[in-house]
DSSP file (Angstrom, degrees, kcal/mol; ACC not computed):
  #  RESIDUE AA STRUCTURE BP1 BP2  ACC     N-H-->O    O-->H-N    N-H-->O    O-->H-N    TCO  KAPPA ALPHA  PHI   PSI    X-CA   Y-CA   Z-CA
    1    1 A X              0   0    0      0, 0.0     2,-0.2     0, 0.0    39,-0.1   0.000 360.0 360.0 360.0 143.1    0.2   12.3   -5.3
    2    2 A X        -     0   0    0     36,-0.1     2,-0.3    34,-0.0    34,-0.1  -0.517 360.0-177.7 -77.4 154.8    2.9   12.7   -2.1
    3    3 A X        -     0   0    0     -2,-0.2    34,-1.9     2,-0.1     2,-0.4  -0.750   5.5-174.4-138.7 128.7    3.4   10.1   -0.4
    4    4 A X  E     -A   36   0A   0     -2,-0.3     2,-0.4    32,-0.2    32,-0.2  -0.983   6.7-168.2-131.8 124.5    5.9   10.2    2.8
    5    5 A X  E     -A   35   0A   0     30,-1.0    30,-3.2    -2,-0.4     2,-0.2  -0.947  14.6-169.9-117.5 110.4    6.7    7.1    4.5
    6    6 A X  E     -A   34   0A   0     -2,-0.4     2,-0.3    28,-0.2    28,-0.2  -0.946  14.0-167.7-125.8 154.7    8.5    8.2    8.1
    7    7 A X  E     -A   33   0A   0     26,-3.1    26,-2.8    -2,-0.2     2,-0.3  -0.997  30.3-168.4-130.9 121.2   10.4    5.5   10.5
    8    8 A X  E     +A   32   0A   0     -2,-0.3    24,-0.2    24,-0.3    23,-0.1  -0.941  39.5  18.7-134.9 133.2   10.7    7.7   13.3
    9    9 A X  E     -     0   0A   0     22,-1.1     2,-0.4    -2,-0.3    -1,-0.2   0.563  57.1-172.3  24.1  36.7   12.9    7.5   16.9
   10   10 A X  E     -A   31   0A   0     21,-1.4    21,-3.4    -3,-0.2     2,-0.4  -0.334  16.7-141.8 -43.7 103.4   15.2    5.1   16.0
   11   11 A X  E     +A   30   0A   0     -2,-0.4     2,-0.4    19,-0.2    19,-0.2  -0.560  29.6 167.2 -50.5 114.1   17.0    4.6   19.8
   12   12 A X  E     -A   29   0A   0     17,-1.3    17,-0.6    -2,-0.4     2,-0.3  -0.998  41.1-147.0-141.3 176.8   20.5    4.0   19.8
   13   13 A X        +     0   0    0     -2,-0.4    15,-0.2    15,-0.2    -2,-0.0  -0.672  42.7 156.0-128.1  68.9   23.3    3.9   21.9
   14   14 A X        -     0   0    0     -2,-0.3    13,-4.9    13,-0.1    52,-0.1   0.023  42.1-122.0 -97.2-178.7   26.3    5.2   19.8
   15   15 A X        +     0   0    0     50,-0.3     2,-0.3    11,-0.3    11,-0.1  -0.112  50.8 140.7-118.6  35.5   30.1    6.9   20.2
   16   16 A X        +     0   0    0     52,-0.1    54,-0.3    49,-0.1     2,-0.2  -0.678  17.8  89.3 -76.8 134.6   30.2   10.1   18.4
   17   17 A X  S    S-     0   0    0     52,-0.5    54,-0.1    -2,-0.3     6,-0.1  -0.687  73.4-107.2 170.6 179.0   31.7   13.2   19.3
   18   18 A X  S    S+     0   0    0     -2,-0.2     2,-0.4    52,-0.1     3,-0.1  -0.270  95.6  87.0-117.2  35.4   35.1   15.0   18.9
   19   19 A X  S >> S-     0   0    0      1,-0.1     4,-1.2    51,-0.1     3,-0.8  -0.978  80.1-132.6-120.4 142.1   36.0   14.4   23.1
   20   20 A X  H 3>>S+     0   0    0     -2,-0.4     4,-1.6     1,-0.3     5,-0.7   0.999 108.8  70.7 -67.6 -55.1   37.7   10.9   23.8
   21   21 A X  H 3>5S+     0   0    0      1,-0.2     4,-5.2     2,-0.2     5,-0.3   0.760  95.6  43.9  22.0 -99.0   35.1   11.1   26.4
   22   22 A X  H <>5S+     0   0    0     -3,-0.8     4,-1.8     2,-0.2    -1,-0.2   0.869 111.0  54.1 -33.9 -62.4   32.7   10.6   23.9
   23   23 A X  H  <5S+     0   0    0     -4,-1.2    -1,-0.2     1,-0.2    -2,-0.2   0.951 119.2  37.6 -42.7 -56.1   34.9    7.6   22.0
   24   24 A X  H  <5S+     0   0    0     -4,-1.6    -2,-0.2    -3,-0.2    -1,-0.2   0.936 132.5  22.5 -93.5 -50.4   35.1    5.6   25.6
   25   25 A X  H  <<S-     0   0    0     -4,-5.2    -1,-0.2    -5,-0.7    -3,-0.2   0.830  82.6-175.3 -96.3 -22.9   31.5    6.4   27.0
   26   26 A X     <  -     0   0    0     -4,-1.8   -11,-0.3    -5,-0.3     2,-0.2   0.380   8.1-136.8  32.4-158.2   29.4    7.1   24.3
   27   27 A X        -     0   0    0    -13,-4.9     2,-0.3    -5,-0.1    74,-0.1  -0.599  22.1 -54.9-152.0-156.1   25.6    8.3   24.6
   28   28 A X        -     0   0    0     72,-0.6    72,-0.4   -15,-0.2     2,-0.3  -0.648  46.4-172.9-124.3  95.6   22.2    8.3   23.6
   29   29 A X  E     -A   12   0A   0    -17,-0.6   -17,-1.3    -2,-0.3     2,-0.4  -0.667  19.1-166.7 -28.9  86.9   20.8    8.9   20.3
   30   30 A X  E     -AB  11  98A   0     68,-1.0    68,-1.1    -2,-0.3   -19,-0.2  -0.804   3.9-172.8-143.6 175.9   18.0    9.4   18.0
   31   31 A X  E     -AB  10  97A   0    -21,-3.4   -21,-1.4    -2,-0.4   -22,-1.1  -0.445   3.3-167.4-115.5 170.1   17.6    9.3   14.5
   32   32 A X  E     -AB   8  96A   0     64,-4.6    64,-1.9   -24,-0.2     2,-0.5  -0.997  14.2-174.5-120.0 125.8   14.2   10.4   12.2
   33   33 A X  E     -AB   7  95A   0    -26,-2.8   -26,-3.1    -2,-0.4     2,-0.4  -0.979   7.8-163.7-135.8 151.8   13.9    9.6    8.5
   34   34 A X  E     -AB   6  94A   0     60,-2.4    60,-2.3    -2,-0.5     2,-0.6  -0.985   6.1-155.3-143.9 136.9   11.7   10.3    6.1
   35   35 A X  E     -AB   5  93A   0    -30,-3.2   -30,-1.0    -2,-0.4     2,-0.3  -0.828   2.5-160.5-130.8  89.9   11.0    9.1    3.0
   36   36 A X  E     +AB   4  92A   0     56,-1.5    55,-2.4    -2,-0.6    56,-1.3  -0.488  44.8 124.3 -69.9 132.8    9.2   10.9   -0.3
   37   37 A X  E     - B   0  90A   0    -34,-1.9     2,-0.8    -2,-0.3    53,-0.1  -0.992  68.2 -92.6-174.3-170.9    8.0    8.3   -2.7
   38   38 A X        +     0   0    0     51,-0.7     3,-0.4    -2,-0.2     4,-0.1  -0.593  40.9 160.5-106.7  68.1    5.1    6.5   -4.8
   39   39 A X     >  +     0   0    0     -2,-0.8     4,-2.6     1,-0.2     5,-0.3   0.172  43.4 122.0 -72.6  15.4    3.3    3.3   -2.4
   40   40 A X  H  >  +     0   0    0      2,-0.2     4,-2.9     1,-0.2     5,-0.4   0.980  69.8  37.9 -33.4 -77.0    0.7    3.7   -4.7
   41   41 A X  H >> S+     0   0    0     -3,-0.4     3,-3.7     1,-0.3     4,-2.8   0.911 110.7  64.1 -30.8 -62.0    0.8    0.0   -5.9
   42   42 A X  H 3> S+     0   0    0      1,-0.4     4,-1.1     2,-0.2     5,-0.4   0.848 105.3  50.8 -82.7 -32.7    1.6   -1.1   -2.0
   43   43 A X  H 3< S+     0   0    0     -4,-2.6    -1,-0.4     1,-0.2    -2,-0.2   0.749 113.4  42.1 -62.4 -14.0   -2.0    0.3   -1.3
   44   44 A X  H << S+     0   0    0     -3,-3.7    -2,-0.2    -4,-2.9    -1,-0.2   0.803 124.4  25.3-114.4  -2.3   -3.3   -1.3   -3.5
   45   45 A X  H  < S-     0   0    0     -4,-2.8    -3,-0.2    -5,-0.4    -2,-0.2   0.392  89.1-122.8-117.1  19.9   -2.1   -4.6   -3.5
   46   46 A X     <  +     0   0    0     -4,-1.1     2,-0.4    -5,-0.4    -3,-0.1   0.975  60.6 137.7  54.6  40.2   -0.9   -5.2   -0.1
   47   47 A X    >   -     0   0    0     -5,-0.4     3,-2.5    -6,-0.1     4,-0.3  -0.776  50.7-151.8-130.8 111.3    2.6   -6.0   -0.9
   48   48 A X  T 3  S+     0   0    0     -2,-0.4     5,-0.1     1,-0.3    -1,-0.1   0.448  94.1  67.3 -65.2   8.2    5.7   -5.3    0.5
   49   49 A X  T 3  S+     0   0    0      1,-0.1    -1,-0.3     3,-0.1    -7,-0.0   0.300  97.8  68.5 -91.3  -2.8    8.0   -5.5   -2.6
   50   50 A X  S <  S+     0   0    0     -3,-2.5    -2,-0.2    -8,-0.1    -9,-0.1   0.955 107.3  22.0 -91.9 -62.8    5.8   -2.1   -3.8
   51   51 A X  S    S-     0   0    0     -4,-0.3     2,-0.5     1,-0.1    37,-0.1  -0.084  96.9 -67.7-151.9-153.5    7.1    0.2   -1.3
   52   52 A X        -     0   0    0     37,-0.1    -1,-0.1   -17,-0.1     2,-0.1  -0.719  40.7-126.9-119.8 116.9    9.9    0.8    1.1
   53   53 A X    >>  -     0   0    0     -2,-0.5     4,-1.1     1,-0.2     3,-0.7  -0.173   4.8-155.4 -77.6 151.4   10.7   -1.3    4.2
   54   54 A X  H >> S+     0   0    0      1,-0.2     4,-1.7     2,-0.2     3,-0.8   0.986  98.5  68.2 -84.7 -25.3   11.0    0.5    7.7
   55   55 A X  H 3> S+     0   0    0      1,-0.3     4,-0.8     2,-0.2    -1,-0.2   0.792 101.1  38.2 -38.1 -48.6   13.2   -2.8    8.2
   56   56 A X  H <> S+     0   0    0     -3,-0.7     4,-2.8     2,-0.2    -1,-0.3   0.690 114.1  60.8 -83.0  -9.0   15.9   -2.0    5.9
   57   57 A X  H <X S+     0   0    0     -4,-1.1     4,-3.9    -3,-0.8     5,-0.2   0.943 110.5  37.3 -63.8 -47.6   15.7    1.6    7.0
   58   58 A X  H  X S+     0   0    0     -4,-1.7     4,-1.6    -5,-0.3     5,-0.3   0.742 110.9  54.3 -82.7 -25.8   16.4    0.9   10.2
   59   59 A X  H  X S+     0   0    0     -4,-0.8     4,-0.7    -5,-0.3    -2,-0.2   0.818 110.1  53.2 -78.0 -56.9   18.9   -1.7    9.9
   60   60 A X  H  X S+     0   0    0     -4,-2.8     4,-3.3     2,-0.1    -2,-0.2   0.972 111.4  45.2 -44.0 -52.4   20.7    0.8    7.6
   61   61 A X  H  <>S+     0   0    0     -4,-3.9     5,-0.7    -5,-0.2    -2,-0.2   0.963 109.9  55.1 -59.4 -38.3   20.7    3.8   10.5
   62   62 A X  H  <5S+     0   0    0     -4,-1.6    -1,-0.2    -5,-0.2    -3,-0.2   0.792 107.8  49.6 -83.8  -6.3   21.7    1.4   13.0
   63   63 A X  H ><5S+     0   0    0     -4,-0.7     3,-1.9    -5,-0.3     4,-0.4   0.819 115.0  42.7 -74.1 -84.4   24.9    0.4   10.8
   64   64 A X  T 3<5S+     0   0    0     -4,-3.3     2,-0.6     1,-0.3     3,-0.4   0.312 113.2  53.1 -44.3-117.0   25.9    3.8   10.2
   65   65 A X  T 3 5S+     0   0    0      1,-0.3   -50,-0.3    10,-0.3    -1,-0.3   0.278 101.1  62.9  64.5 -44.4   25.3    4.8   13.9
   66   66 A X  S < <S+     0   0    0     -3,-1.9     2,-0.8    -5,-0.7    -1,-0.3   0.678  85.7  76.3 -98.7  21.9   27.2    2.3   14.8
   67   67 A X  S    S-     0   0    0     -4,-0.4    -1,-0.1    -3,-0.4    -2,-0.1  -0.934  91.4-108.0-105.0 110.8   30.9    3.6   13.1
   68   68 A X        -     0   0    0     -2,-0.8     2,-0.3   -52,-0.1   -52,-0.1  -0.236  40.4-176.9 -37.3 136.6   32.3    6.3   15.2
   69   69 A X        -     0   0    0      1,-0.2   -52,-0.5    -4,-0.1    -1,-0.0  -0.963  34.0-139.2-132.7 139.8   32.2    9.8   13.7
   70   70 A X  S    S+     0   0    0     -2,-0.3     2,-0.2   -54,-0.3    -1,-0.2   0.988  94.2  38.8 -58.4 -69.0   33.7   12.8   15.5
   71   71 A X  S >> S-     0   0    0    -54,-0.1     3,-1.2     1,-0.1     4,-1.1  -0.673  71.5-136.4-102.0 156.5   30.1   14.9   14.1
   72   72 A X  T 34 S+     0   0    0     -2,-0.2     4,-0.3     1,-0.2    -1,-0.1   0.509 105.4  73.4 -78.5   0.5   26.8   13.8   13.9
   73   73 A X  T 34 S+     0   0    0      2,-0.2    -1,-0.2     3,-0.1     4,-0.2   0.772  96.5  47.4 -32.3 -51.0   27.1   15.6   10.6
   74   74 A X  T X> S+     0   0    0     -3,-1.2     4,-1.8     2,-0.2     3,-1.3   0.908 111.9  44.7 -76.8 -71.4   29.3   13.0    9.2
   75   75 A X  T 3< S+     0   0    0     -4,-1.1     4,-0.3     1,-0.4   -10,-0.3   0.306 110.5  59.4 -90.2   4.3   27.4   10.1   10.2
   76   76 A X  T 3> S+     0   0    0     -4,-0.3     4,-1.4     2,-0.2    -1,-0.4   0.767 104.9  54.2 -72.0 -55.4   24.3   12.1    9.0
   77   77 A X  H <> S+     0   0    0     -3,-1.3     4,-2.8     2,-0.3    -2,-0.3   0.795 102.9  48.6 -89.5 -52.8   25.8   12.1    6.1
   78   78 A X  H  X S+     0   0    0     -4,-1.8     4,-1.4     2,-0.2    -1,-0.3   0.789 106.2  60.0 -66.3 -43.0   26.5    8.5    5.6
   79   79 A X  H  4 S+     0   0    0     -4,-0.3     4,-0.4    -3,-0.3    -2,-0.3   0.866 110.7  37.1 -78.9 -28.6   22.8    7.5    6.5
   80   80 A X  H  X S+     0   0    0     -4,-1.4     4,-1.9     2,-0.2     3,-0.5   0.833 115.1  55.9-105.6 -33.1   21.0    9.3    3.7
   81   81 A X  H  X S+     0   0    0     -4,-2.8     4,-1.0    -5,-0.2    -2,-0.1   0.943 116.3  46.3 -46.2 -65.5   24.3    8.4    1.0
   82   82 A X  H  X S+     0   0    0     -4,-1.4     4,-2.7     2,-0.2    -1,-0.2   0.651 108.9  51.8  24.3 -70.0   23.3    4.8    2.2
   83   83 A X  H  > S+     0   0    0     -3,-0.5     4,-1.9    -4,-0.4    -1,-0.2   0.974 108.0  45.5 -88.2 -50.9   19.8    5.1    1.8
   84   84 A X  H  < S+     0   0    0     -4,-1.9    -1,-0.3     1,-0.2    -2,-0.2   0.748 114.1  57.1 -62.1 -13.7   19.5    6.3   -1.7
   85   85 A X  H  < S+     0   0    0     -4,-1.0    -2,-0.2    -5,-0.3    -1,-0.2   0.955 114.0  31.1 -49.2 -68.1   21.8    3.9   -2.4
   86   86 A X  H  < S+     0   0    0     -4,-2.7     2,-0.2    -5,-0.1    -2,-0.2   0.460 105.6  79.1 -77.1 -26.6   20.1    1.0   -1.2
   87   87 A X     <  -     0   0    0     -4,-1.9     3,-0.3    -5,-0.1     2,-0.2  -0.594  59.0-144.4-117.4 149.6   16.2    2.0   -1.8
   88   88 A X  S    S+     0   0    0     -2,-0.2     3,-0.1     1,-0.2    -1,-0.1  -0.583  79.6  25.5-103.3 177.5   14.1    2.0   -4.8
   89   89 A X  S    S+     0   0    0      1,-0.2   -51,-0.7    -2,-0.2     2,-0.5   0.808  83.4 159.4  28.8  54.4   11.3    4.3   -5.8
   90   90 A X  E     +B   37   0A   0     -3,-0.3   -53,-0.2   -53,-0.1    -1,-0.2  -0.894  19.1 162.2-114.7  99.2   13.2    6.9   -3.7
   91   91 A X  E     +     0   0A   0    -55,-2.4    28,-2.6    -2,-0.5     2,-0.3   0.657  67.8   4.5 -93.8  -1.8   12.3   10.6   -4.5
   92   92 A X  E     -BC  36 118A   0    -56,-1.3   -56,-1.5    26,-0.2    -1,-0.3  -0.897  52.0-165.8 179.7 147.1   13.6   12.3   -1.2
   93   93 A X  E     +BC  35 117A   0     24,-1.7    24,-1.0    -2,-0.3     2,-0.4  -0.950   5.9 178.0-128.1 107.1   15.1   11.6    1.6
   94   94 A X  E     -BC  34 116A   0    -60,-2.3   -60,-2.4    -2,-0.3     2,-0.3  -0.956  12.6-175.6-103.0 121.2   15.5   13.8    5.1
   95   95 A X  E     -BC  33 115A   0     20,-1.5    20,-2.2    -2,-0.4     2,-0.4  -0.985   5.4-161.7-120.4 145.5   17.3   12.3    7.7
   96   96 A X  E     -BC  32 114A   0    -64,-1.9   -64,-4.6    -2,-0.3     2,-0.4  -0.985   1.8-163.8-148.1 135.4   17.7   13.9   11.5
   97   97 A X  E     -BC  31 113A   0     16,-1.6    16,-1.0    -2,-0.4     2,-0.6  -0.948   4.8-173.3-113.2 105.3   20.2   13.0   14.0
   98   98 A X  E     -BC  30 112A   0    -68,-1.1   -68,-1.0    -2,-0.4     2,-0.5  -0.880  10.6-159.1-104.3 125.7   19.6   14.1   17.5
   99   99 A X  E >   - C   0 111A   0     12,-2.7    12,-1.4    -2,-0.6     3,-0.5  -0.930  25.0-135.4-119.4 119.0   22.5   13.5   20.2
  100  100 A X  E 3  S+ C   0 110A   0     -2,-0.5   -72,-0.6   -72,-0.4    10,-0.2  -0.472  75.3   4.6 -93.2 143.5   20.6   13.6   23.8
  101  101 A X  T 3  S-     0   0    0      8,-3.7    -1,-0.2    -2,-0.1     9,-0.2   0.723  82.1-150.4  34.2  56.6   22.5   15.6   26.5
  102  102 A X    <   -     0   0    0     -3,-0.5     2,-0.5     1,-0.2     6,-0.2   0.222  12.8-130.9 -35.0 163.5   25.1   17.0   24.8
  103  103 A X  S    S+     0   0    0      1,-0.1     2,-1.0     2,-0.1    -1,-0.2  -0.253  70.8 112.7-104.7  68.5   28.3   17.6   26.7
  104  104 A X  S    S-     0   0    0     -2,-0.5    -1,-0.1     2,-0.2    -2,-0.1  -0.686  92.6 -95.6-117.2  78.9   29.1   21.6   25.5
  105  105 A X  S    S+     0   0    0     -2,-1.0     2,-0.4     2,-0.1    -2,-0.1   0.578  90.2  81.2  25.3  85.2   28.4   22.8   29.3
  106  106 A X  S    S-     0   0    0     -4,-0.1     2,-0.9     2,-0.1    -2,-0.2  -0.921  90.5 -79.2 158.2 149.0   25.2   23.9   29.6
  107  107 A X        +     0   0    0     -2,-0.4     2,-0.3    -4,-0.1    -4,-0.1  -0.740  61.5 155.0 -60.2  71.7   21.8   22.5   30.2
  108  108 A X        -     0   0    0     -2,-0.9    -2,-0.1    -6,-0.2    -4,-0.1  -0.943  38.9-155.4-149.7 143.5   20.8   21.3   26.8
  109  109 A X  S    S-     0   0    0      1,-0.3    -8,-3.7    -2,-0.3     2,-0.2   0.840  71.1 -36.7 -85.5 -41.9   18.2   18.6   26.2
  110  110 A X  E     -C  100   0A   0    -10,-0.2    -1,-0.3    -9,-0.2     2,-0.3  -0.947  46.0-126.4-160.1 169.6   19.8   17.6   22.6
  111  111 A X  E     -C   99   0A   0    -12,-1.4   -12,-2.7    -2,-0.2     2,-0.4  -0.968  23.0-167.9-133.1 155.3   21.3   18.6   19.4
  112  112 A X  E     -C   98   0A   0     -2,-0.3     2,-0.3   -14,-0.3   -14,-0.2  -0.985  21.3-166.7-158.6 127.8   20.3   17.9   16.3
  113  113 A X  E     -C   97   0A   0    -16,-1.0   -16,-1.6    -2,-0.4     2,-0.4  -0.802  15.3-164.2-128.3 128.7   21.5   18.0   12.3
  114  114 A X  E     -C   96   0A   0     -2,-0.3     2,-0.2   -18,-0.2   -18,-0.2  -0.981   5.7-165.7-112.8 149.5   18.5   17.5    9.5
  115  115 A X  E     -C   95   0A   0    -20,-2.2   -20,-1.5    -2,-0.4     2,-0.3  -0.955   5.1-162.5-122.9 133.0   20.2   16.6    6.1
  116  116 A X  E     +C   94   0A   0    -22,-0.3     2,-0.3    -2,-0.2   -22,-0.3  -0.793  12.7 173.6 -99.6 119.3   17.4   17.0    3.0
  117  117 A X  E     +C   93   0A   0    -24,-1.0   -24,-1.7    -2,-0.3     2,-0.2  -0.962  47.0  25.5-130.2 135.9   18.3   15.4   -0.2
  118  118 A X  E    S-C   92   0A   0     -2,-0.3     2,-0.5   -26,-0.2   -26,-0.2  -0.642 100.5 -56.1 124.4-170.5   15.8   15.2   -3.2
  119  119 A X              0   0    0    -28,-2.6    -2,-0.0    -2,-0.2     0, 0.0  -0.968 360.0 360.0-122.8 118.8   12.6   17.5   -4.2
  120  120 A X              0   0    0     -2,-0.5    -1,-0.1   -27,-0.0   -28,-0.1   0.297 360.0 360.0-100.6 360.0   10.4   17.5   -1.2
């Protein structure tokens, strides 16, 4: 059985980007993850030591997120190293970083890096 556990618009309010701009004003952010694994047990016993908490999930992104990185690549990069680190009964991980109103001239609502780790 799949099971996918997502914690999903994590808001933030970060400084990433490669213009000092960016360093001094920073912007607005948000991030997606999702999480393949087996809550079998946490359905059936209704416990939260069975399966994976969106507490520490989020608490993780909003650590990383908050150490400047020039790309949201980077700091991409850093949330899913992080998360397999830290989580148990973890068979995949996708995490997606969207940085709202970019500044590369132009109209552009967001941009946005998934990184995939694992067998989804």
């Amino acid at each position: 059985m799949k099971h996918i556990i997502e914690v999903n618009g994590i808001k933030l309010y970060a400084f990433h980007g490669c213009l000092e701009e960016e360093a001094r004003i920073g912007g607005n952010y948000t991030v997606d993850v999702a999480l393949k694994t087996d809550f079998s047990q946490a359905a059936q016993t209704d416990e939260l030591s069975q399966t994976i908490s969106y507490v520490d999930i989020n608490r993780i992104v909003a650590e990383e997120m908050a150490i400047r990185s020039k790309l949201i690549e980077h700091v991409g990069q850093r949330i899913v190293q992080r998360i397999l680190k830290e989580t148990q009964r973890l068979e995949a991980v996708r995490v997606k970083v969207v940085k709202i109103c970019p500044p590369i001239n132009g109209d552009v609502e967001n941009t946005a890096i998934i990184i995939e780790e694992g067998n989804w």
